[in-house]
N, C-alpha and C positions, 0 to 999 in steps of 0.2 A: 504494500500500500504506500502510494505518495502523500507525506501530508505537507499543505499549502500552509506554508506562514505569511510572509512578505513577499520571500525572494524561491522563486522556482526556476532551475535549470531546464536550456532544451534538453540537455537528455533524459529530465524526469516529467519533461511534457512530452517525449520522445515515448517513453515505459507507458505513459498515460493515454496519450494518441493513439498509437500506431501497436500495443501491444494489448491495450486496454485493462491496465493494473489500475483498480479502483483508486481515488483519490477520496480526501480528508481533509478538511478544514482544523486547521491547529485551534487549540483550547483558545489561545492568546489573539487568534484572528476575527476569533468571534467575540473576542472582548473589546475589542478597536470598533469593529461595526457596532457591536449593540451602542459602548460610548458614544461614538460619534453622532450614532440616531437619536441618543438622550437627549445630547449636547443641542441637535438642530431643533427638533421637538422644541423645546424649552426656547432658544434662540428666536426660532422665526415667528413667535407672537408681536404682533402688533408692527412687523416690518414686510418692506415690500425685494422679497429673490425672485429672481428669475425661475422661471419656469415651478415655482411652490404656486405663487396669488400673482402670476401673471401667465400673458400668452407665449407664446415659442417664436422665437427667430424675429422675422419683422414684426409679429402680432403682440413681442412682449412688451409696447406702449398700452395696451391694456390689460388694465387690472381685473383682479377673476374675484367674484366673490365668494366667502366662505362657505355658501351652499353648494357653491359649483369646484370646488377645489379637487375631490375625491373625482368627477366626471373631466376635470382637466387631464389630470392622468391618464385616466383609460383614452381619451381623443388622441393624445399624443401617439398611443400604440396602436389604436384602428385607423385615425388616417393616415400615418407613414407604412401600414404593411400595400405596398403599392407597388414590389418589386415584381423582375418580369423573368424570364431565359429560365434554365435547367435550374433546377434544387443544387446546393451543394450534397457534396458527399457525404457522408456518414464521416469521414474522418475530420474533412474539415470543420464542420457540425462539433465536431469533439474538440477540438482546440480553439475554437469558437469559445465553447462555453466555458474553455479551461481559460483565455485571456480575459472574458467578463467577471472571471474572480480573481482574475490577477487584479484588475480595478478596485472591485468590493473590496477586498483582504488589506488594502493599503487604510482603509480607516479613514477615508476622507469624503465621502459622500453621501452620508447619514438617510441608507436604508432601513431597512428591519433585518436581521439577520435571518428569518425564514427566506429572503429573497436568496440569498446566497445559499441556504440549505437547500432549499429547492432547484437548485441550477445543478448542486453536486447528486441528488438521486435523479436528476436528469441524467446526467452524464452516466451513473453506474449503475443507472437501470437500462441504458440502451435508450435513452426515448431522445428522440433527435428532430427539433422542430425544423420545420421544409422552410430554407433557405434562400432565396433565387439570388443566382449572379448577379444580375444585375437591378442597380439604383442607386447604387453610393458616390457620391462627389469626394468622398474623403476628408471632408467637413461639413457639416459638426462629425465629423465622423462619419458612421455608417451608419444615419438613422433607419434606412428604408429596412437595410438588413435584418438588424437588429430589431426594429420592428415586428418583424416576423419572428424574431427569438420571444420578445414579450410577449407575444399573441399567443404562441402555443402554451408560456407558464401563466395567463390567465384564464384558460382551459378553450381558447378559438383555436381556429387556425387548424393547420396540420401538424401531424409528426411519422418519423420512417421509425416503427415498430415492429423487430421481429421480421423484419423483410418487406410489411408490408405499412400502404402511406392510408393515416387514421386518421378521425376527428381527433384534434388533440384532449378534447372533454374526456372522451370515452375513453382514453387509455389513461388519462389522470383520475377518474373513478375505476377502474382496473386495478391500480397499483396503490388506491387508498391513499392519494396526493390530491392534498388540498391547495387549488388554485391559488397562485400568488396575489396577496390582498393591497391593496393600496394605503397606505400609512401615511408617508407627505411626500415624495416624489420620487415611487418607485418607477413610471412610467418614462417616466424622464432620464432616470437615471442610468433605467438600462437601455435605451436607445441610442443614448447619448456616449460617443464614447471611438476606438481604432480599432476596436476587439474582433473586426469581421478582417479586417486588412492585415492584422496582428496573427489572428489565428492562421490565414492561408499560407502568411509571408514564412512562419515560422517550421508549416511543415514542408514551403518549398525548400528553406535549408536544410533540414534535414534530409530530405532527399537529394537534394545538389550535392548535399558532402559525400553521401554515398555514389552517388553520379561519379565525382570526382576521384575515390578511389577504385572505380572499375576503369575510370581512363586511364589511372596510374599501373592497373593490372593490365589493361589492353597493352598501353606500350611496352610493358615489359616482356608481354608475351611476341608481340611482334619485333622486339628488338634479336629474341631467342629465333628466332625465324628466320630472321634476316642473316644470324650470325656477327649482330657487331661487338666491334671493340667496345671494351666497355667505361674505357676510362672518362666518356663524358657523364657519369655519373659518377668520379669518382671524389671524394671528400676534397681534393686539393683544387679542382677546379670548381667545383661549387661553392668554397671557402672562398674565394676572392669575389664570390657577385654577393652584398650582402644583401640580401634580401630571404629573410623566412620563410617564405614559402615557396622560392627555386631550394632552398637548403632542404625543406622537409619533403617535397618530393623525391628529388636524390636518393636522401639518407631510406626512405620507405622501399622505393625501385632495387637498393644494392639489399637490403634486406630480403626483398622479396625473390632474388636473381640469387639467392645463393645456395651454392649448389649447382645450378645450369652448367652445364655439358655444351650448352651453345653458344655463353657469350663467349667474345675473344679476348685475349691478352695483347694488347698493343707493344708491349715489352717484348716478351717472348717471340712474337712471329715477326716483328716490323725493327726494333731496336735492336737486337741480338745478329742480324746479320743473314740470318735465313734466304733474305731476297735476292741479295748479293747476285750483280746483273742482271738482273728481269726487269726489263722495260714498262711492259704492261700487264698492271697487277690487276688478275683474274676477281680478285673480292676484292668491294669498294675498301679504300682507305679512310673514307668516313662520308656514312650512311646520310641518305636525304635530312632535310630538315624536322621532317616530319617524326622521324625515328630519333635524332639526335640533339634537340631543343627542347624534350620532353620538359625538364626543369625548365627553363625559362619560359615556355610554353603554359605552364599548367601551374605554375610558380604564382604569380599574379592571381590564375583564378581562386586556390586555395589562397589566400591571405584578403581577397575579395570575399569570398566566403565565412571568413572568419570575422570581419568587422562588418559583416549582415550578421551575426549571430550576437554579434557585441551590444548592437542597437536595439534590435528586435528584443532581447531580453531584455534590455534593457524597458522599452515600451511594455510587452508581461507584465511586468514588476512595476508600473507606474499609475497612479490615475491620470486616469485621460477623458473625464468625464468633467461637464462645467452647470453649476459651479462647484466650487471646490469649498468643502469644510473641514473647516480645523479648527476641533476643539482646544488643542495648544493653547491657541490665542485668543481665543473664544470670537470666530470669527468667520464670515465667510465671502469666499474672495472670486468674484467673476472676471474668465478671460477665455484661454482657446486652448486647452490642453486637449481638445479634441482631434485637433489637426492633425491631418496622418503624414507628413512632409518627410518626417523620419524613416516611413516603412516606405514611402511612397518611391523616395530616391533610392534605396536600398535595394529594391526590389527592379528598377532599373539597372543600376550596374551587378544585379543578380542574374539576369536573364542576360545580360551583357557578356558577362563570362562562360555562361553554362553552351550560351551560342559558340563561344571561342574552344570550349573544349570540344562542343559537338565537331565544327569542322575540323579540329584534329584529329579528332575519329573516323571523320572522312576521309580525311587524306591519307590516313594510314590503310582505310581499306581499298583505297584507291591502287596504294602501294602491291597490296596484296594480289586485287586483281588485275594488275597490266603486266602480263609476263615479259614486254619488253623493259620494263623500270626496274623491277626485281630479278628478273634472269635466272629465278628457280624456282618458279611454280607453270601450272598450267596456265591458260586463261582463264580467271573468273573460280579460280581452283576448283577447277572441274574434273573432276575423275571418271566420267565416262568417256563416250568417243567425243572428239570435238566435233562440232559441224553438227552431228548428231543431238548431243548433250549441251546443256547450257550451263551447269554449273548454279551459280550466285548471279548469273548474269544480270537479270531480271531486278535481283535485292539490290543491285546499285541505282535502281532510277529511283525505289522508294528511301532510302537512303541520303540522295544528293536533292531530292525535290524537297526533304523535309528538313537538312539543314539550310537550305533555301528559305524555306519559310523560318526558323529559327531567325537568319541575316534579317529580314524585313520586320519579326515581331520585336527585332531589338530597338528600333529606333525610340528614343526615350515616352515617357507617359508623363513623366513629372513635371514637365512645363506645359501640358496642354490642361492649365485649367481654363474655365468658361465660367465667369459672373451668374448668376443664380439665385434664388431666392429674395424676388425684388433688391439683389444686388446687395443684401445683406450678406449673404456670401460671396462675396467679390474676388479674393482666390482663394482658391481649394487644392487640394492634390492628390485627385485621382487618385488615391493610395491603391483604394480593390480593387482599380480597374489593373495598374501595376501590378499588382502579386498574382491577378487571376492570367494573367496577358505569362508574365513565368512563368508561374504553373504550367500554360501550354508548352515554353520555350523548355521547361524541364524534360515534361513529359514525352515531348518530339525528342529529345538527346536518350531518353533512356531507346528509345525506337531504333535510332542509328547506332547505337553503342550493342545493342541487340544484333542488328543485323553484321554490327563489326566482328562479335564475337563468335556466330555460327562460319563466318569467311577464315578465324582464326583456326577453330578447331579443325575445320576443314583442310586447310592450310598443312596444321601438323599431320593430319595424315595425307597428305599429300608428298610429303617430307619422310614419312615414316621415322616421325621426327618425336613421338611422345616420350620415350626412355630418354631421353637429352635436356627435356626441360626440368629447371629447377622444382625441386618437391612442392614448393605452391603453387606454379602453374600447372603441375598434373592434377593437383587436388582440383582446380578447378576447369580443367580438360575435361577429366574424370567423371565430373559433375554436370556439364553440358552433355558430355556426351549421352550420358543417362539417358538424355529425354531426346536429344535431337544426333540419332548414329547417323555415320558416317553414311554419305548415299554416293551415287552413279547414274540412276536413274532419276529422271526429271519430275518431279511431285511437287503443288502449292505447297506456298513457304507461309505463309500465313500465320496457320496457328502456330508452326514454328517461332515465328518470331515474336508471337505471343508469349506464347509460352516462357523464350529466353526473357522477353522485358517484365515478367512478373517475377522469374526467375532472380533477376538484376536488383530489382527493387526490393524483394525479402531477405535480401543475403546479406548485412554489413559489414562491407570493407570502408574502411575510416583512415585517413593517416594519421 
């Protein structure tokens, strides 16, 4: 079990997400909420906050009166569920509602603690309220979203139950969960807020990171293919670029290569004298770019990825909801901690990078199949007849057409905002529209990185090359080949490469 204090790691919204280990609101978190609700309670007699005894956005020049206060709330969550396009998934659903108690748990937005109780046997009962893509400008945040989150905990709306999509009433009398009640502004407070742009941004990193160490096994596997030297990975020339994350690729690649039977010693065959008059030497003296800039290559995108994960938790771990209370000072303070500008740009140079790994995945299996560039496989590593057989052929147009689309989805999101809300919202930052836009850029790379890895394995037996690779790249030889054996004969690749990208994404390599 995760228990939520303040501060949650992605790897324990990682355990929480993606593995679905119940979570728990720490003793001390629910003493910050319940405080802070006392604190506003008591506070907001006889003054005028935003969004308690007034309207929302431009409507909050009028004031609400105290009959209508408890009916302000629920308006704010029935006219914002307005969104349109596909439900999220179930996963992001779940870190969704793990970033709106990263808010709650901070102690500054003087709910009722049943709201946040209720969000948590959301989450660990499976009830997961229907979502849609789209409607967030990314300020105030993502009301329309999140809208949809408060609609199903006041028992409207939908939810994906058990597989299937429910009144969200009917499964909250199912599970003997009592509707979340209105107190002074729970309506508000949980609309209000990044937790729709937080949730998606956070599990694209976690998938990019895992992205990023199947790139770092690809090249290592295609470096053992090629037969290179291996000293561009080796401690003394990575030592001189300082940069952390060409050094941590490196150092993960010679880990991972050792042992191999295939890479070369540049010492031993090239320094020692061996060639001694040979004019033209039969194996490259150093491999394409593609194969031998892996570190600098991939270098930038991990350390890119790393300060998406820096921020983003950081956002988890923040209120991001307005206004802001703090009993501290006995006081409370209106401004824009909703703004998603944080995840917004993050999630552009996210999908920036994950694009730049993707075509080095291209070009490696580019390498792969042009037996004139390589000069030791067939074409297309085909092992049946040529002319006849096509090999991979085929898997390179779906491959090059979607790092393709990767190049065009990068162009930035974070400066296209659009004035809005009688201009009350004047700039915004697309934040969802960012993190969902990478999500596609993710999920395209694990597709190419798929299809890189069935051309790999094929490769090695093309080679008759699997006793030569270092004992982790059998292991995971071994492991594709499980599902996708070695063929000759021409069959849709399809579920194939299904197969491999589910394959990709449940496995975690990590540098």
């Amino acid at each position: 079990m995760v228990i939520y204090d303040q501060q949650l790691s992605l790897q324990e919204l990682g355990r929480v997400v993606f593995e679905n280990e119940p979570l728990a609101l720490a003793d001390s978190a629910r003493k910050r909420i319940g405080h802070c609700y006392d604190f506003l309670k008591r506070f907001a007699a006889n003054k005028v906050i935003y969004g308690i005894n007034t309207g929302f956005g431009p409507m909050a020049q009028w004031r609400i009166s105290d009959r209508h206060l408890s009916e302000l709330q629920y308006n704010i969550i029935r006219s914002h569920a307005t969104g349109a396009g596909d439900p999220l998934c179930d996963t992001d659903v779940r870190a969704v509602i793990v970033a709106r108690l990263g808010t709650l748990v901070q102690g500054c937005s003087g709910i009722h603690v049943s709201v946040a109780d209720l969000l948590v046997e959301f989450l660990n009962r499976g009830i997961y309220p229907m979502i849609p893509r789209h409607g967030s400008v990314g300020a105030s945040g993502d009301l329309v979203q999140l809208a949809h989150l408060a609609l199903a905990l006041i028992g409207e709306g939908e939810v994906h139950y058990r597989g299937q999509w429910r009144p969200a009433g009917d499964v909250l009398r199912e599970e003997n969960l009592a509707p979340m009640s209105i107190h002074i502004r729970e309506g508000l407070c949980i609309t209000n807020g990044t937790s729709v742009m937080t949730g998606i941004g956070l599990n694209n990193i976690l998938l990019a990171k895992r992205l990023l160490g199947w790139g770092c096994v690809a090249s290592a596997l295609v470096n053992e293919i090629a037969g290179s030297y291996d000293d561009f990975l080796s401690e003394e020339i990575n030592a001189v670029k300082h940069h952390e994350g060409q050094q941590a690729v490196a150092a993960f690649m010679r880990k991972w290569l050792a042992g191999s039977r295939s890479m070369r010693d540049r010492q031993a065959e090239l320094y020692d004298g061996a060639h001694d008059g040979e004019a033209v030497f039969t194996h490259k003296v150093q491999p394409y770019y593609s194969l031998r800039c892996v570190p600098q290559v991939l270098g930038p995108v991990r350390d890119t990825l790393a300060n998406a994960e820096s921020v983003l938790v950081g956002e988890l771990n923040s209120a991001c909801d307005n206004p802001i209370v703090n009993p501290a000072t006995e006081n409370v303070y209106h401004g824009g901690n909703f703004h998603g500008d944080y995840v917004s740009f993050e999630m552009d140079k996210l999908k920036i990078a994950v694009t730049k790994l993707t075509m080095l995945a291209e070009r490696q299996l580019n390498y792969l199949f042009h037996d004139r560039i390589n000069g030791i496989l067939p074409p297309f590593v085909n092992m049946g007849e040529l002319g006849l057989n096509y090999g991979l052929q085929a898997s390179q147009f779906t491959a090059t057409s979607t790092t393709a689309e990767c190049q065009t989805l990068s162009m930035p999101n974070y400066v296209h905002s659009i004035p809005n809300n009688n201009d009350n919202q004047d700039i915004v930052s697309m934040g969802t529209n960012s993190a969902l836009i990478a999500r596609t850029v993710v999920e395209n790379g694990y597709q190419v990185m798929a299809i890189h890895f069935m051309a790999i394995v094929q490769a090695v037996d093309c080679l008759a090359a699997a006793d030569r690779l270092a004992p982790a790249s059998r292991e995971i030889y071994d492991q594709i080949r499980a599902f996708f054996p070695a063929f000759r004969d021409d069959t849709p690749k399809y579920r194939d490469i299904a197969r491999t990208v589910d394959y990709l994404m449940r496995k975690n390599i990590e540098l």
